[in-house]
KEMAR-10331 format. One record per residue (C-alpha): residue in one letter; x, y, z. Coordinates in Angstrom, 2 decimals, decimal comma. Each point is the difference from the previous one (the first is absolute). Layout:
N
{a {X Y Z}}
...
end
This chain:
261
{x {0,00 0,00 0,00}}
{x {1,09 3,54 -0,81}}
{x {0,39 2,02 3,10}}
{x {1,02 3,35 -1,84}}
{x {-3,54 1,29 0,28}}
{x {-0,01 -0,07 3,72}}
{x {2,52 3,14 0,09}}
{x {-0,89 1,67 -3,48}}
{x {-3,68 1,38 -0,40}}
{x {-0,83 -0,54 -4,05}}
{x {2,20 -1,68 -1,05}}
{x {-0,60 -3,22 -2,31}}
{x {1,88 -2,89 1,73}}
{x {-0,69 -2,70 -1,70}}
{x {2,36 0,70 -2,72}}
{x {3,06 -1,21 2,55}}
{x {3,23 0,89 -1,09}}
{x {0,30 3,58 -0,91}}
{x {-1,76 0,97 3,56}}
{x {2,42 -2,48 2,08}}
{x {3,38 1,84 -2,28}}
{x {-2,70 3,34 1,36}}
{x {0,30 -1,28 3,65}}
{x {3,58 -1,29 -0,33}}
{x {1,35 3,22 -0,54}}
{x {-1,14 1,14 3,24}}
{x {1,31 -2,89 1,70}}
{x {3,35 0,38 -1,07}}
{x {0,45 4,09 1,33}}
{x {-0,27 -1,13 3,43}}
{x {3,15 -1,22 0,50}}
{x {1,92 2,56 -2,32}}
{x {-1,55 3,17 0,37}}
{x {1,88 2,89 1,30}}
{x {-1,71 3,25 0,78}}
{x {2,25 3,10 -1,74}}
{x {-0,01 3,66 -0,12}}
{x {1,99 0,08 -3,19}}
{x {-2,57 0,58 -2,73}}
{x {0,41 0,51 -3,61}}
{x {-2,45 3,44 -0,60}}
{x {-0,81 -1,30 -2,97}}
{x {-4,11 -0,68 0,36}}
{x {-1,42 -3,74 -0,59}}
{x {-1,41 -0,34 -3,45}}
{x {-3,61 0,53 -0,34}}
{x {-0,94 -3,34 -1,06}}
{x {1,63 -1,31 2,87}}
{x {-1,50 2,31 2,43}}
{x {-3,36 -1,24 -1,29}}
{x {0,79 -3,47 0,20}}
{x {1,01 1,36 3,88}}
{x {-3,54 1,22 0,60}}
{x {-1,22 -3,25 -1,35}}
{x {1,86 -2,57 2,25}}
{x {-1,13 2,69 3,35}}
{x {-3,34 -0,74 -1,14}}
{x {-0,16 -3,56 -0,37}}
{x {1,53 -0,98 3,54}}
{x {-2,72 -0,91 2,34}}
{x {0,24 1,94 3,35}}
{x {0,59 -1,43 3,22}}
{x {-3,46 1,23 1,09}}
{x {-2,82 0,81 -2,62}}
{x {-1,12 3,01 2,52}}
{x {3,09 1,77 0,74}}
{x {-0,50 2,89 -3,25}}
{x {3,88 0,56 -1,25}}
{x {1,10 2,64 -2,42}}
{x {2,99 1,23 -2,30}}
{x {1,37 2,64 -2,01}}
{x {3,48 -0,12 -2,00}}
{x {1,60 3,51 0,22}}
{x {3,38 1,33 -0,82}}
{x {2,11 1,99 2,63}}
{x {-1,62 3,42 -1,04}}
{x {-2,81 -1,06 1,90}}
{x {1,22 -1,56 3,44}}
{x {2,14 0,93 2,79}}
{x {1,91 -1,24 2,73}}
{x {3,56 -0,29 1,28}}
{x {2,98 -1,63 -1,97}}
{x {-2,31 -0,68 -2,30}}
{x {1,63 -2,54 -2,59}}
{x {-0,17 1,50 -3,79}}
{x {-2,13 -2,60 -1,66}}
{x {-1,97 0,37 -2,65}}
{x {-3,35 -1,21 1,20}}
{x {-1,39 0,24 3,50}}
{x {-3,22 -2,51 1,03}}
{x {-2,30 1,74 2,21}}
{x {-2,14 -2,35 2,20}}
{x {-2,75 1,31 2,09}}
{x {-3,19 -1,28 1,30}}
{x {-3,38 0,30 2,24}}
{x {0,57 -0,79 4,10}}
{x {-0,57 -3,71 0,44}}
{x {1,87 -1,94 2,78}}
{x {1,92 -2,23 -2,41}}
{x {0,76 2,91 -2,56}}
{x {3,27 0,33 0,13}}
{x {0,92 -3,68 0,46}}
{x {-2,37 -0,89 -3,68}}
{x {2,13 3,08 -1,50}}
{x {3,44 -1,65 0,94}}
{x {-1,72 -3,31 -1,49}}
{x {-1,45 1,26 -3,33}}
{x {3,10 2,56 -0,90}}
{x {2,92 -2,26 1,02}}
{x {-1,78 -2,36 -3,26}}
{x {1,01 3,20 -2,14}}
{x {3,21 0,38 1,32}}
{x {1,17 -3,66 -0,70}}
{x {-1,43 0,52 -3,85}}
{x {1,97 2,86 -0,20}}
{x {2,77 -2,02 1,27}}
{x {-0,81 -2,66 -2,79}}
{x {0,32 2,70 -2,79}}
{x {3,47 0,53 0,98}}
{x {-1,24 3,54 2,30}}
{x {0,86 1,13 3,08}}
{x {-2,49 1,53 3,05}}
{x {0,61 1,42 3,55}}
{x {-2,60 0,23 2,37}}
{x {-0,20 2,91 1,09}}
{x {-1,77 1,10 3,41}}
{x {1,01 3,75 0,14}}
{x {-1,63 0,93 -3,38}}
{x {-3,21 2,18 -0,52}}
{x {-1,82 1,26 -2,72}}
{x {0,94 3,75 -0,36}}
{x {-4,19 0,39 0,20}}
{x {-0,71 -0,94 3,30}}
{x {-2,24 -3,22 -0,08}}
{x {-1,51 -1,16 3,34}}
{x {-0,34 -3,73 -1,00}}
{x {3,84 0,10 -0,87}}
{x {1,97 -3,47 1,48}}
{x {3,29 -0,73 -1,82}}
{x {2,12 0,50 -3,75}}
{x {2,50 -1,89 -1,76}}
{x {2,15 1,41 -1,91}}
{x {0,96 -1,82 -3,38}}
{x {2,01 -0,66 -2,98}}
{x {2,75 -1,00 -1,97}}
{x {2,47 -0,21 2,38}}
{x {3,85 0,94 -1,33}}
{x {1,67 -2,78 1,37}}
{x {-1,33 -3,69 0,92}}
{x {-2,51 0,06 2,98}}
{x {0,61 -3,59 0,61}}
{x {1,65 -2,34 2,61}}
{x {0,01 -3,43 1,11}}
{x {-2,32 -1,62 3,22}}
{x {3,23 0,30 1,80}}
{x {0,52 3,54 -0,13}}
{x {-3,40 0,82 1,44}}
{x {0,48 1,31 3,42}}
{x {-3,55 -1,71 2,00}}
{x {-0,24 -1,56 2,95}}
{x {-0,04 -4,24 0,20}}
{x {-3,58 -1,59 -0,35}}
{x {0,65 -0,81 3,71}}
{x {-0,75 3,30 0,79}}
{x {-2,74 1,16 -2,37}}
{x {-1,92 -3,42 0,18}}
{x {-1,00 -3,13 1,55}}
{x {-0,83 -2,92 -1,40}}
{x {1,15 -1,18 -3,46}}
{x {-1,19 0,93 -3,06}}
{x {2,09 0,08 -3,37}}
{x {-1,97 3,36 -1,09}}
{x {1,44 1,96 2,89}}
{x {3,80 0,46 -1,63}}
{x {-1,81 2,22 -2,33}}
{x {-1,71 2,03 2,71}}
{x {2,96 0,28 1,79}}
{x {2,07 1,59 -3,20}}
{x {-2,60 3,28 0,26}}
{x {0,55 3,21 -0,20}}
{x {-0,79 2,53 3,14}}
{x {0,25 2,91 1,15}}
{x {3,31 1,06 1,67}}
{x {0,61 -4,03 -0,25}}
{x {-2,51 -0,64 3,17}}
{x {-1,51 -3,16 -1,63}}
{x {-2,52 0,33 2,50}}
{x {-1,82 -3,63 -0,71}}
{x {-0,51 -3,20 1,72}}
{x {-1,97 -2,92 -1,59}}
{x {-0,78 -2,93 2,06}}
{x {-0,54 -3,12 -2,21}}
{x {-2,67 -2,25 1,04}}
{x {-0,57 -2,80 -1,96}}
{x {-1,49 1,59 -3,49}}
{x {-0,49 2,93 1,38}}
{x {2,33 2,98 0,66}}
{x {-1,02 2,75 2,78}}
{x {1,71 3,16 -0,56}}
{x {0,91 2,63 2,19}}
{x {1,63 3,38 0,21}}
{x {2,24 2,50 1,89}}
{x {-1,92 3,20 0,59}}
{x {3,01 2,46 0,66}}
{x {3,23 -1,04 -0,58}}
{x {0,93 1,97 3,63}}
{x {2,54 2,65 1,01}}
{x {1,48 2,18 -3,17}}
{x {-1,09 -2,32 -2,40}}
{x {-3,71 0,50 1,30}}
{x {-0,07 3,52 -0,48}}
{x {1,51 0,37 -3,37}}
{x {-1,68 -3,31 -1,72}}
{x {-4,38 -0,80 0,84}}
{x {-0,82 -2,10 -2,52}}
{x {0,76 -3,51 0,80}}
{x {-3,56 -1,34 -0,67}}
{x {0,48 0,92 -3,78}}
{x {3,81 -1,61 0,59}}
{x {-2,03 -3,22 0,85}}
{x {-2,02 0,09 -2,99}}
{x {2,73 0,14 -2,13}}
{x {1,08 -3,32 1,48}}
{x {-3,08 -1,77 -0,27}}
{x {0,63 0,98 -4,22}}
{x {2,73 -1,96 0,40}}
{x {-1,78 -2,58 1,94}}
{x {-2,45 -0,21 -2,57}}
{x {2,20 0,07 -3,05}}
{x {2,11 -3,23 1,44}}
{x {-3,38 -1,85 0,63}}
{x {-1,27 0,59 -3,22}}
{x {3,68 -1,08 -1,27}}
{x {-0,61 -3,11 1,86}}
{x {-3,13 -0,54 -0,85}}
{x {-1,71 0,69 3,20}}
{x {-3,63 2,08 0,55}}
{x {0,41 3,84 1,80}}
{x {-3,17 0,96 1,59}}
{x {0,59 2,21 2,93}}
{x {-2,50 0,78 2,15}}
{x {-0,10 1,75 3,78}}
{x {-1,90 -2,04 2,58}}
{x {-0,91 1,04 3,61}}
{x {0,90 -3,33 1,00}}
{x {1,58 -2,89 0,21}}
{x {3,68 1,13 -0,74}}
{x {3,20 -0,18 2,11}}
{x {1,19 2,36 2,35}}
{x {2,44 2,62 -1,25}}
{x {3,42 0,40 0,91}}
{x {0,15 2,91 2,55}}
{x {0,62 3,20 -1,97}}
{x {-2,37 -1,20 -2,82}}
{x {-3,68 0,08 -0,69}}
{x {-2,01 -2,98 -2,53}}
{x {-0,59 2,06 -3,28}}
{x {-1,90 -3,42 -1,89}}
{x {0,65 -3,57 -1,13}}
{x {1,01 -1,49 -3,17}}
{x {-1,80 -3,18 -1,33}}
end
């Protein structure tokens, strides 16, 4: 059975082998990308831009409810400090939900490992705004060709062990554990149980690190992409959903944010 429509809305799947080589190439950026602020300012083409916009729309969200949006900009129209000189800036906003920020993390860190596939370059970006101010503002990502390789081997990815972002065993959870995050937090904890994986999160990093960096539940999300990606890889079902029971107790420091199945 074809699992490829689980994760991408409308899309045929059926027809096998061009959407696993679709799938595949976000597999593979996991363990090679390498965020950069070394962009070529040379703007995508508009073809593939378009193709971009396409792929955004066709990954199904972590939660139906949670209302997301985007806007591609160039650096006339944002602001922030250090500021990398890309060509393109993704603007990601959205309406108050509890899970907002975590589904945004989960449905944008899909574009960043297509860009990735195409042979581009992103950085997250949590100091960027829109130069109009927009209330339902959460996050950018700043992308491009890069100007030299933003690439590097599993090795050279400074994360914690899976002893201390997980319990339990699960051959999905290398992949979550390779995720990007703000100021390098990685802020997660799954607890495998059986086939099912309870996932939890870090509020506040603490101290400094608190105070300059807030959004670890979006840094979470983006680890559940990865999650999700390496299941669908392996053939495995994603359906996340948050219960009120029936899940085990955090580690101290962390609070339950839902439960893969």
């Amino acid at each position: 059975m074809c699992l490829y429509g689980s994760l991408y809305a409308g899309i045929d799947c059926c027809h096998g082998v061009c959407q696993r080589r679709f799938l595949m190439d976000l597999y593979t950026p996991i363990f090679t990308r390498a965020s950069t602020r070394k962009f070529d300012p040379s703007p995508l083409p508009a073809d593939t831009l378009s193709q971009f916009e396409d792929f955004i729309s066709q990954v199904k969200p972590l939660l139906p409810d949670v209302k997301l949006e985007h806007r591609i900009v160039s650096g006339n129209d944002v602001k922030g400090m250090a500021l990398p000189k890309a060509p393109h800036f993704l603007l990601i906003s959205g309406r108050e939900h509890p899970l907002r920020n975590t589904a945004a993390g989960f449905l944008y860190q899909h574009a960043e490992l297509w860009l990735y596939a195409h042979g581009y370059a992103t950085r997250w970006l949590g100091g960027v705004k829109p130069k109009q101010p927009d209330p339902n503002h959460i996050i950018g990502m700043a992308f491009g060709k890069p100007t030299e390789p933003a690439v590097r081997k599993p090795e050279d990815f400074k994360r914690k062990p899976l002893s201390e972002i997980a319990r339990g065993t699960d051959s999905r959870l290398e992949a979550a554990r390779l995720a990007p995050s703000g100021m390098n937090g990685q802020p997660w904890y799954y607890i495998a149980d059986g086939n099912k994986i309870h996932v939890c999160y870090k509020p506040s990093l603490g101290g400094l690190l608190g105070k300059m960096y807030n959004l670890t539940d979006l840094d979470v999300g983006i680890s559940l992409c990865h999650l999700a990606v390496a299941g669908e890889h392996e053939g495995k079902s994603f359906r996340f959903t948050v219960n009120k029971t029936g899940f085990p107790a955090p580690p101290a420091g962390f609070v339950y944010v839902g439960t893969v199945e």
